[in-house]
Short mmCIF file of the C-alpha atoms (twelve columns), coordinates in Angstrom:
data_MODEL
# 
_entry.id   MODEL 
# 
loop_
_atom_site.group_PDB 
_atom_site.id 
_atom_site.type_symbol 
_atom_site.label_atom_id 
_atom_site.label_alt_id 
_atom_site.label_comp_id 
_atom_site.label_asym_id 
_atom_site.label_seq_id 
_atom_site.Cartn_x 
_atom_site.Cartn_y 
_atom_site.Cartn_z 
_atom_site.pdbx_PDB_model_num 
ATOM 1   C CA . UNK A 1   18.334 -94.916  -128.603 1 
ATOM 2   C CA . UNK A 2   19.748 -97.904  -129.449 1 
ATOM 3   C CA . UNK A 3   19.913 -101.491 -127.695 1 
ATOM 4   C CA . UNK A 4   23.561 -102.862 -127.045 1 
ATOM 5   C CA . UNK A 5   24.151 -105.962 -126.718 1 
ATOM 6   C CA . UNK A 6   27.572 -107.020 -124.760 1 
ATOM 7   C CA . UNK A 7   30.481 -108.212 -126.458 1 
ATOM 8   C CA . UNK A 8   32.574 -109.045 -123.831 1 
ATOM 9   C CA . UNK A 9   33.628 -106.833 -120.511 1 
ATOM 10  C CA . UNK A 10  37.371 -107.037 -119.038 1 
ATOM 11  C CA . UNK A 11  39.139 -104.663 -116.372 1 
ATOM 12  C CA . UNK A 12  42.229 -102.496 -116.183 1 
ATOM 13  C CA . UNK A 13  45.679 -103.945 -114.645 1 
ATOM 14  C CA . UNK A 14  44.719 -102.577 -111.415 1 
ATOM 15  C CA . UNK A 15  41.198 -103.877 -111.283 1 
ATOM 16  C CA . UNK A 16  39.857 -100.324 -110.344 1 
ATOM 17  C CA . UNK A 17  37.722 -99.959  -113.780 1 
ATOM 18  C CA . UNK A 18  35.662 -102.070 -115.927 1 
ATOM 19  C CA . UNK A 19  35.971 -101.857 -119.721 1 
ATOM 20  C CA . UNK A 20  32.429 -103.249 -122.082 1 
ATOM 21  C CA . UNK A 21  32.687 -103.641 -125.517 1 
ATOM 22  C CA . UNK A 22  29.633 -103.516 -127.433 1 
ATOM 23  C CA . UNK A 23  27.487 -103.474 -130.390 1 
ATOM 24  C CA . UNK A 24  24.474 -102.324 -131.956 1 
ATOM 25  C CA . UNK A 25  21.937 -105.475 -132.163 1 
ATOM 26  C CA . UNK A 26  21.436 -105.404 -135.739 1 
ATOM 27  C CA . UNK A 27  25.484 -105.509 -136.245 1 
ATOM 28  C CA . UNK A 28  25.638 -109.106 -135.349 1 
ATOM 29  C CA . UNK A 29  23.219 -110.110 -138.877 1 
ATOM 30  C CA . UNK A 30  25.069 -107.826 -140.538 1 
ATOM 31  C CA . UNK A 31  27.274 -110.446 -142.965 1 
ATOM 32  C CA . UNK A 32  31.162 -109.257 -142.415 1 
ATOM 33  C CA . UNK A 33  33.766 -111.269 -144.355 1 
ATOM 34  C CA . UNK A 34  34.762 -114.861 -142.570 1 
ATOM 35  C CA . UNK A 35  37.353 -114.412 -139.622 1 
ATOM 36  C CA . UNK A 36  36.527 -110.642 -139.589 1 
ATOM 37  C CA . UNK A 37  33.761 -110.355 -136.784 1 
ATOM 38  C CA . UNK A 38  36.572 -107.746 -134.819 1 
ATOM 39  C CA . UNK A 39  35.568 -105.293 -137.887 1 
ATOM 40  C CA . UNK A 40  32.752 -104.248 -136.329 1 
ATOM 41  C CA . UNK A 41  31.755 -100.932 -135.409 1 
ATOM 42  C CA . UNK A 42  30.726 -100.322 -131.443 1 
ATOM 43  C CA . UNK A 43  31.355 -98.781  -128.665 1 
ATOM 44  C CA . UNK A 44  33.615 -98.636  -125.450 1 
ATOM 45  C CA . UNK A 45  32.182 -97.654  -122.059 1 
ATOM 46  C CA . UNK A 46  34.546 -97.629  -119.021 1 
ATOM 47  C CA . UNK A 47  32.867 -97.975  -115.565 1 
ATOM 48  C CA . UNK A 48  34.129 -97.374  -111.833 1 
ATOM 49  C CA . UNK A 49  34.583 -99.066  -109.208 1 
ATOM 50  C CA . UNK A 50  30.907 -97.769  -107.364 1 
ATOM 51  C CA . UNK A 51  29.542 -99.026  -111.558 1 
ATOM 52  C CA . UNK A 52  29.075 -95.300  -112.642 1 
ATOM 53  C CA . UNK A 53  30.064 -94.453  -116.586 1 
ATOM 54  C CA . UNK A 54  33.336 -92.714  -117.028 1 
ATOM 55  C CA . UNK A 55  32.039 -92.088  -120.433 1 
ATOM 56  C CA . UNK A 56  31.538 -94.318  -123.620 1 
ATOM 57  C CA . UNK A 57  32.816 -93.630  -126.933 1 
ATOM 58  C CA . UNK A 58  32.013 -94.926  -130.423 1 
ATOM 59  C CA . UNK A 59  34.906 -97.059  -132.045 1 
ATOM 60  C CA . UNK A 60  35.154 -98.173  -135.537 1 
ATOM 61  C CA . UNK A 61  36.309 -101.703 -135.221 1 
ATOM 62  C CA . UNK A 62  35.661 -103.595 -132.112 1 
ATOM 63  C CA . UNK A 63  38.688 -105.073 -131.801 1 
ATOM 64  C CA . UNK A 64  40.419 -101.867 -131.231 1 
ATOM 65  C CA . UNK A 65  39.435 -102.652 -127.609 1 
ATOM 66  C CA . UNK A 66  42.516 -104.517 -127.218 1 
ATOM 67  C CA . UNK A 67  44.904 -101.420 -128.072 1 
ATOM 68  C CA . UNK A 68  43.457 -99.359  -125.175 1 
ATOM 69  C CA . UNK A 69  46.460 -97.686  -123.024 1 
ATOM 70  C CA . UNK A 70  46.098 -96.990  -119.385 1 
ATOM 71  C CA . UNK A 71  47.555 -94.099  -118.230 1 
ATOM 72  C CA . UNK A 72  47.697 -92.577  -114.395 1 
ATOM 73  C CA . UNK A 73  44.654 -90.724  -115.036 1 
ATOM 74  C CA . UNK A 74  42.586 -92.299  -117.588 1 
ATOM 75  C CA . UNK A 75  42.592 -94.441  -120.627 1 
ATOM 76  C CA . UNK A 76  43.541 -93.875  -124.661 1 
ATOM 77  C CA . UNK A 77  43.002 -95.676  -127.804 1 
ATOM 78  C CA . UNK A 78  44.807 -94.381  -130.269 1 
ATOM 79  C CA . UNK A 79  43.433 -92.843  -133.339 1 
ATOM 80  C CA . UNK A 80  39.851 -92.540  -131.737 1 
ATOM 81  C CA . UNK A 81  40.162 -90.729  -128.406 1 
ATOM 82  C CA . UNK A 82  40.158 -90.986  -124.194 1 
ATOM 83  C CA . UNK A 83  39.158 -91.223  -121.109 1 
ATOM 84  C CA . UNK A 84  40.462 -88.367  -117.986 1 
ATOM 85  C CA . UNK A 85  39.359 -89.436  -114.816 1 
ATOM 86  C CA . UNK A 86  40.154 -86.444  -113.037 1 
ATOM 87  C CA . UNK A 87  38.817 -84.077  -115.393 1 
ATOM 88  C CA . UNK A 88  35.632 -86.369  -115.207 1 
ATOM 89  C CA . UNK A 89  35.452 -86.204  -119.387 1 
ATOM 90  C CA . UNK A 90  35.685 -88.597  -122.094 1 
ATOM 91  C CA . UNK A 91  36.803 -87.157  -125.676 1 
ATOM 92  C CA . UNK A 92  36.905 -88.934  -129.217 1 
ATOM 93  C CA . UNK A 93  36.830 -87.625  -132.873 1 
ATOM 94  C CA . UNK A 94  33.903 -87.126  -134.484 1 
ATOM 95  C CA . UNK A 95  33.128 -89.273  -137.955 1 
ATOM 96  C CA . UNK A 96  35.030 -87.015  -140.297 1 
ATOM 97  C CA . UNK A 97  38.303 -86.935  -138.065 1 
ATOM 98  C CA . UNK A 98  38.305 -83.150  -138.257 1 
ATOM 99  C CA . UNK A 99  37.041 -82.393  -134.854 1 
ATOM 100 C CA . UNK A 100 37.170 -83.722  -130.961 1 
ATOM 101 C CA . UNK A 101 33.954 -83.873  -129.296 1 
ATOM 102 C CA . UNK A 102 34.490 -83.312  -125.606 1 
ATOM 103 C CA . UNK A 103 31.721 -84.555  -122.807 1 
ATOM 104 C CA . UNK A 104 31.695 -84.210  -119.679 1 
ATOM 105 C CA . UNK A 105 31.051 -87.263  -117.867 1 
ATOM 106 C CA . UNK A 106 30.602 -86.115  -114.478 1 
# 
């Protein structure tokens, strides 16, 4: 297991869930080109309301973040995968982009 560390932490238009961005804690000394620190691999976790995990998800630039899409029952970032809040699973592709890896959150 790895330790994240927190890259920053905002919440969906209605306020309901809470989006963290992080990173592995070697990635921050690892020497990315100047003005490219968004390049970063991490990960997305999205949290309720109560502060239980609606799943996290490996993404391979951080600031990919910004291009998640809220829809009525979940969350999407194009390209790498998404969130279904009823269905209580969180779904992404895996590193060769040949396959979806499905879990089941809760």
């Amino acid at each position: 297991m790895f330790t994240p560390v927190e890259i920053r932490r905002f919440n969906d238009p209605t306020d309901t869930y809470t989006v963290i961005v992080s990173a592995r804690r070697y990635q921050q000394y690892v020497s990315v080109m100047p003005g490219d620190g968004g390049g970063t691999p991490g990960f997305i976790t999205i949290l309720d309301e109560e502060g239980d995990s609606r799943g996290r998800m490996p993404i391979p630039m951080i600031n990919m973040a910004d291009g998640i899409e809220w829809t009525p029952t979940g969350a999407n970032i194009k390209l790498v995968g998404g969130w279904d809040f009823e269905q209580g699973t969180c779904a992404c592709w895996n590193k060769r982009q040949d396959k979806i890896i499905r879990r089941k959150v809760k």
